[in-house]
N, C-alpha and C positions, 0 to 999 in steps of 0.2 A: 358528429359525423357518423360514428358506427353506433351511435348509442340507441337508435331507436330497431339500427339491425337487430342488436344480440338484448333487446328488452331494460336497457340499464339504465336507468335514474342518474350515472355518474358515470367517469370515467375509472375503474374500478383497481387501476395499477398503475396509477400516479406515483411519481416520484417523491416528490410535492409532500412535507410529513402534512398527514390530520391525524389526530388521535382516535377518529371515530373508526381509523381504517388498523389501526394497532393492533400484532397480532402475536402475541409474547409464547417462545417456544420454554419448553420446561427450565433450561440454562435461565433465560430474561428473567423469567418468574422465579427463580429461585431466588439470583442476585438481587434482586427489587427489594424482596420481602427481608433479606440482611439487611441492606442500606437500611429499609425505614426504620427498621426493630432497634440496629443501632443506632439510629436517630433519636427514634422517638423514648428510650426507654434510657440512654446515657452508654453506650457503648467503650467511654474511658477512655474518650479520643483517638488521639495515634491516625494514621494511616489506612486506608482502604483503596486498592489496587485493584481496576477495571478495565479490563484490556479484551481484543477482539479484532480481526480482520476489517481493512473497509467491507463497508457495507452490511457488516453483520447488527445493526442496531445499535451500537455505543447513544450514539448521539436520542435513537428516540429512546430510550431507557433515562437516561439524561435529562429528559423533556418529565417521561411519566412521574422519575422522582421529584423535580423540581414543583410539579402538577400536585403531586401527593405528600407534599410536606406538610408533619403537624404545625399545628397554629406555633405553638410555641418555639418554632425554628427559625432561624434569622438564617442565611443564605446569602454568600459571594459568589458568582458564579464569573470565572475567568474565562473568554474563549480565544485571546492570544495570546501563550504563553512565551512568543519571542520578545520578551522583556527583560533588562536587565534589574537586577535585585531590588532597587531602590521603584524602581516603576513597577514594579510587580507590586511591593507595599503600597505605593500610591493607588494603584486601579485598586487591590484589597479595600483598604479603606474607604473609595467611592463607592465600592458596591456594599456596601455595608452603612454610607450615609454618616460617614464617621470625616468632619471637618478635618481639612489637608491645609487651610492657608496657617501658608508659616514655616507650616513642616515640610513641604515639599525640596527635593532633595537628603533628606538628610534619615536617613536610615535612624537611627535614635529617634529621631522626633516622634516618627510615623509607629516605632513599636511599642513607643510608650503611652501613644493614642492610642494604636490597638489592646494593647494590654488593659489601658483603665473602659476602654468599652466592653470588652470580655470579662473583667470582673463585673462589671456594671448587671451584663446579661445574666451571667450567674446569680449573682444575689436575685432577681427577679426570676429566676426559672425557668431562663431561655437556652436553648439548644447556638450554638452557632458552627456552622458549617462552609470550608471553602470548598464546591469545585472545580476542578480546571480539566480544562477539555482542550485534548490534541499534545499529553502531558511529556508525550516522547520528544516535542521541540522544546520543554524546557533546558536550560543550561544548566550545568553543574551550578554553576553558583546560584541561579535561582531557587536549584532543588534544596543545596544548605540552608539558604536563608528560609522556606518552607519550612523544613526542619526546623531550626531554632524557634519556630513561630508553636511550635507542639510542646518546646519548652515551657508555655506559659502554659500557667496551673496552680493550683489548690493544692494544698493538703492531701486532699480525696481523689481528684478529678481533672481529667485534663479537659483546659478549658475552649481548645477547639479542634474541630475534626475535621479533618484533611481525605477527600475524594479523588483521587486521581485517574483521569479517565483517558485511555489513548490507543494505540497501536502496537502490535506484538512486538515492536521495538521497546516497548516503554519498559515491558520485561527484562529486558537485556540492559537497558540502561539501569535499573536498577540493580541489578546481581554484578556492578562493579564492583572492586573493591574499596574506591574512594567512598562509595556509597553504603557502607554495609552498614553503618549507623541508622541511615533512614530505613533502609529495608529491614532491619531488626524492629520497627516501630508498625511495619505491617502489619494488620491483627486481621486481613482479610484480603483474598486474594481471588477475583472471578475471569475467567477464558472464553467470550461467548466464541460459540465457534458454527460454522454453518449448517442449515437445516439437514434431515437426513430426508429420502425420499417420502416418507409416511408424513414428513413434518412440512417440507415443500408443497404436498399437498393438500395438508389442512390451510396451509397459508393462504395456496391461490381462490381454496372455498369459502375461506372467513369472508377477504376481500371481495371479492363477487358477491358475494350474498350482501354485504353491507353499501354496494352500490345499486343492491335490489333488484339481482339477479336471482332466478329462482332454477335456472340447468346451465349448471359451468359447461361451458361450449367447448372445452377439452377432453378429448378421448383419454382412454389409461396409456398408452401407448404416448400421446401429446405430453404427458404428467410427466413421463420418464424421460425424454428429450428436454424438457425444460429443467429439470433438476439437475441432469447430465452436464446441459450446457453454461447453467448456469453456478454450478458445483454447490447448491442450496443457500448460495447470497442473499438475501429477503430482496436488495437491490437490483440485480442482476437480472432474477425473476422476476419483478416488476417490469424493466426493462423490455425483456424477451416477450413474458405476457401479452404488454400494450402492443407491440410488435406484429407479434401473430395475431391477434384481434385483427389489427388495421388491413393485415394481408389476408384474413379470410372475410372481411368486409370490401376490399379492391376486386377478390373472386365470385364476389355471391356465392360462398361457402360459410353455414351457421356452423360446421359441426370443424374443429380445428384438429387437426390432426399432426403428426410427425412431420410429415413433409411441409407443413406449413411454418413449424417450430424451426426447424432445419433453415428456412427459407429466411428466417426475422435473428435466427444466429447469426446466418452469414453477413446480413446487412448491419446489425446494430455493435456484437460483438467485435474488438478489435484482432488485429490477425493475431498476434503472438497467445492469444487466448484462446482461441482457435486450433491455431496447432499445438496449444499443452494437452486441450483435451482430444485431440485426434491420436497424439503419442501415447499418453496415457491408455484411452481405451486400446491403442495396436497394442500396447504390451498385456495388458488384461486379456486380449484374446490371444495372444501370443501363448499366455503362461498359462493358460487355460488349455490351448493345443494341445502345451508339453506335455500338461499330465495327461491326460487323457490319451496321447500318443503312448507314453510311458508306461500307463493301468491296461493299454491293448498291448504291448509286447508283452506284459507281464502275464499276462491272462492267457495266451498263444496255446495250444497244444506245443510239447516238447519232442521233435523227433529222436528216435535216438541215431548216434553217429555213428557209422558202419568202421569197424575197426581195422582198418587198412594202412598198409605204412606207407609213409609219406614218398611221394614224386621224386624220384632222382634231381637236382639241380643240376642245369646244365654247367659245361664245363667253365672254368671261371675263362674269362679274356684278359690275355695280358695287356698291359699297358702298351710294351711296345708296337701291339696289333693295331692301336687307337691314331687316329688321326691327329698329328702334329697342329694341336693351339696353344695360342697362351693363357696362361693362367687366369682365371676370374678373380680381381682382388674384390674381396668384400667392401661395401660402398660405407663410409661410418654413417650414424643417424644425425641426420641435420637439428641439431642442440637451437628448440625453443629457451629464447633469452628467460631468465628467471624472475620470477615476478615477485619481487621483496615485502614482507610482510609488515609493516610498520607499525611503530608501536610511538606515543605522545611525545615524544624527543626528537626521534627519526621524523617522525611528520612535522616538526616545526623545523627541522633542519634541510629538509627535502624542499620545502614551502621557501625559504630562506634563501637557497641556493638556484631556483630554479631558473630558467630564463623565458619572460613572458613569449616574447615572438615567437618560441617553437611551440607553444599548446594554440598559438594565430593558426601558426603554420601548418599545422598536424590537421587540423580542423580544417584548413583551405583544401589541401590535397586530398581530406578524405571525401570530398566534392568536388575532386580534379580541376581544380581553380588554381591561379597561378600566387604563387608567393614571392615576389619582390620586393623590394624595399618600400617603395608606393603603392602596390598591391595590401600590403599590410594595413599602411599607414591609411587607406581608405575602408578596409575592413573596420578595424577599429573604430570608426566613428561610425560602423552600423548604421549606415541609410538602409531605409525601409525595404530598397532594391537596387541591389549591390551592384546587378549586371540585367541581361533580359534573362527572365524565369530564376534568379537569383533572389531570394530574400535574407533580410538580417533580422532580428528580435531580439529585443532588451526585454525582459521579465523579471519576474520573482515566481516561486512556485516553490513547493515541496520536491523532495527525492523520491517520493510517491508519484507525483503527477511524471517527471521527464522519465522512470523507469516506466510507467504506462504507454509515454509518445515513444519509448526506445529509440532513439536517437542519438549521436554522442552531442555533446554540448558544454560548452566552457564556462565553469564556476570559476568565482571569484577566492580566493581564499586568503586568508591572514591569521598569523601567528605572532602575536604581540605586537610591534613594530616591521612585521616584514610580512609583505600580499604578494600573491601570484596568481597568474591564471594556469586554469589545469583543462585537461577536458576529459569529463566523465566516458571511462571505457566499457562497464560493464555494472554490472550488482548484483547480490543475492542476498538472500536471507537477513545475515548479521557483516557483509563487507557492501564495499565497493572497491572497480577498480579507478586508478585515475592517473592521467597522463600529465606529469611533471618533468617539465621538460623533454628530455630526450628518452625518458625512464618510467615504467610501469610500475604501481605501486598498489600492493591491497590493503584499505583501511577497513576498521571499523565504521559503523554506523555512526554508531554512537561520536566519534574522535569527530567525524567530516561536519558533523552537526555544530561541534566548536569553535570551526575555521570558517563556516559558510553560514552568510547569512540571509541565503534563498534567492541572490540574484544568480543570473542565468544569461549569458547569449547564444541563441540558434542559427545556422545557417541551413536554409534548407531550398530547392527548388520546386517548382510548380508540378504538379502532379499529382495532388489529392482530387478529392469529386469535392469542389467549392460549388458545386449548385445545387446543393441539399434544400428538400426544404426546411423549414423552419424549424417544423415538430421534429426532422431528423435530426437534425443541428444539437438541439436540445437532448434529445436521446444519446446524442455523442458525446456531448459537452459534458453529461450528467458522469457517462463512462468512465470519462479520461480525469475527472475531480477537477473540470472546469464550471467557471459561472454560468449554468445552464438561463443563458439568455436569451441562448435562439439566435444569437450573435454572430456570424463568422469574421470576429476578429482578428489582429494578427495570430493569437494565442489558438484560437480553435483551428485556422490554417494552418499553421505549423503542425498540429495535432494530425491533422486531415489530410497532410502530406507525407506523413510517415506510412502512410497504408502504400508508398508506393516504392521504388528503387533507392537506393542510399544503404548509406553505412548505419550498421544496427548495434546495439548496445551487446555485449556477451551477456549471457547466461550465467553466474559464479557457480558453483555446485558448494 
């Protein structure tokens, strides 16, 4: 479509991984060149810790390692770590081509297979390597039984090495202290973190030039809005890129500018991303003001102050001269309920006590829908469409993708023998908040990740733009860490309706 506008053999900020478009900032190439050294040379096992924001590269680093492994490496690669310990060993073992009949089930069995294949490889001279990717939904117990699997070893040498690959969660999950055993096993630890502006724009000129483009059609002014907006995500920036291409090819404009960049934010960007970086930069020019307000009073010529004694004050007035009121009583401050801080005990006792119908209920009224006994009881079974412009959605997804749609929405939770539903109120960082019962409660990340196991229901009403086209669809889908299919499914609707009125998730600080 725009490719023969802007001269390109390709479309040149594809989402899409190719490795011919790979474009490794100093951070990428640093970590890279550890992993293979330790690879290839016997780094003594243990532990290596790779963490990084979406979209910052985990995943194609992941690709180039696996691409660049020496011959003599054998290689497990995990990509769903919601497994419980015994099926973790099991997928181990198939990717490694190490026969399961028999031993499936049985924890023994499978470590005593893996064990004599790992001596096997050793005596032969082979490397072997597991890694797992997306390591922050591993479970406690999966991560022990990783653990114990570093146990196995030589005399010399430990005989396999453990890659862990995930999200800045993965961090935090490790610096438990149920966990300090494995994190004392880390012998390396990498943070890819986002492009800075010099490095966003070697980015957008590698990949243009490798779609055989020979004058990036972005001004320097264009360079700095796309970085801006996209805070130097290699993702993001791909994103916005194809964006503004498309809209300076709808304009018959070659040359892409600020305002075009501007123009492919507002469309692709979600809003809450949006206004982080509108706040953001108000306060950069705010604090920029001050000082500069600050360095001019300070600068001032000084006059001097004419020494003259002070203004008589007039007589004081009595009180009894004053008009007869009554007294102002001071009003007390309206006491926001306290929001309890929950710790692995409390949360299985909160979960235990709670009563499903009010996180129904909480959830109905925050889309001013009626809750009655039969109101309930037909929410609950989630028809596709509850009411007119009413919908219901059964999912799975991450705590990444519903803090993207910001939305509330009712997880499932269980604590041994005892489930409940809650509805996600908020998130930040290292918590979440969640509506248990009648009561507000801020967890860990890490904790909600032990009670929940990714399902979701949504209620949400009509009011997104569902007649996107296709390639927008996609652009969106890719956004919000859905199946960029091009698809508007219930999942991409629900996404696609949040850009409009409704109750929104808080902010945690």
């Amino acid at each position: 479509m725009y490719l023969d506008f802007f001269a390109l053999r390709e479309p040149p900020f594809s989402i899409t991984p190719d490795p011919r478009f790979v474009y490794l900032g100093e951070g990428h190439r640093d970590a890279l060149a550890h992993l293979l050294f330790g690879i290839d040379q016997g780094g003594g096992g243990g532990f290596v810790q790779l963490t990084g924001e979406v979209g910052t590269g985990k995943t194609t680093l992941c690709r180039l390692l696996l691409e660049q492994l020496p011959a003599h490496a054998r290689v497990a690669l995990v990509l769903n770590p919601r497994q419980a310990p015994v099926e973790l060993l099991e997928t181990i073992c198939e990717e490694l081509g190490i026969d399961t009949e028999g031993r499936r089930g049985s924890s023994k069995a499978l470590v005593d297979a893996l064990n004599a294949f790992l001596l096997d490889a050793y005596g032969k001279g082979l490397r072997v390597v597991l890694v797992i990717d997306e390591a922050q939904d591993l479970s406690i117990e999966a991560l022990e039984q990783v653990r114990l699997l570093t146990n196995l070893e030589t005399d010399t040498q430990k005989l396999l090495q453990v890659i862990l690959i995930g999200q800045p969660e993965l961090r935090e999950l490790l610096a438990r202290d149920d966990l300090r055993q494995l994190a004392q096993r880390i012998t390396a630890r990498f943070h890819l973190v986002p492009l800075d502006e010099a490095g966003s724009e070697r980015y957008l000129r590698h990949r243009h030039a490798v779609a055989g483009g020979t004058r990036l059609p972005f001004d320097k002014a264009a360079i700095r809005r796309l970085h801006r907006h996209s805070g130097g995500v290699p993702r993001l920036l791909n994103v916005l890129a194809e964006r503004s291409l498309l809209a300076g090819y709808a304009r018959d404009e070659s040359g892409i500018g600020a305002r075009l960049v501007d123009l492919a934010a507002r469309e692709a960007l979600p809003l809450r991303v949006r206004a982080r970086r509108r706040w953001r930069d108000a306060l950069l020019v705010l604090g920029a003001a001050g000082s500069l307000a600050a360095l001019a009073w300070w600068l001032l010529p000084r006059r001097a102050v004419p020494d003259t004694p002070p203004a008589t004050p007039p007589p004081a007035t009595l009180v009894e001269d004053l008009p007869s009121a009554p007294p102002t009583m001071p009003q007390p401050a309206v006491q926001q309920p306290a929001v309890k801080q929950l710790d692995p005990p409390g949360f299985a006792e909160a979960i235990a006590t709670a009563v499903d119908d009010a996180a129904w209920s909480s959830l109905l009224a925050d889309w001013k829908l009626p809750a009655s006994a039969n109101d309930l009881a037909i929410a609950r079974r989630c028809a596709p469409r509850l009411a007119e412009g009413v919908h219901c959605l059964r999912a799975r997804g991450s705590l990444d993708q519903l803090v993207a749609i910001g939305r509330p929405v009712l997880l499932p939770l269980r604590a041994g023998t005892a489930t409940a539903w809650s509805v996600l109120r908020g998130s930040g960082v290292h918590r979440v908040r969640l509506q248990l019962g009648d009561a507000s409660f801020d967890v860990p990340r890490t904790l909600l990740r032990q009670s929940w196991n990714g399902d979701y229901v949504a209620i949400w009403r009509d009011g997104g733009d569902g007649a996107r086209e296709v390639a927008d669809i996609r652009t969106f889908q890719a956004l919000h860490g859905l199946d960029a299919d091009g698809i508007a499914g219930p999942q991409t609707r629900f996404a696609m309706a949040a850009e409009g009125p409704g109750p929104t998730l808080q902010e945690l600080r």
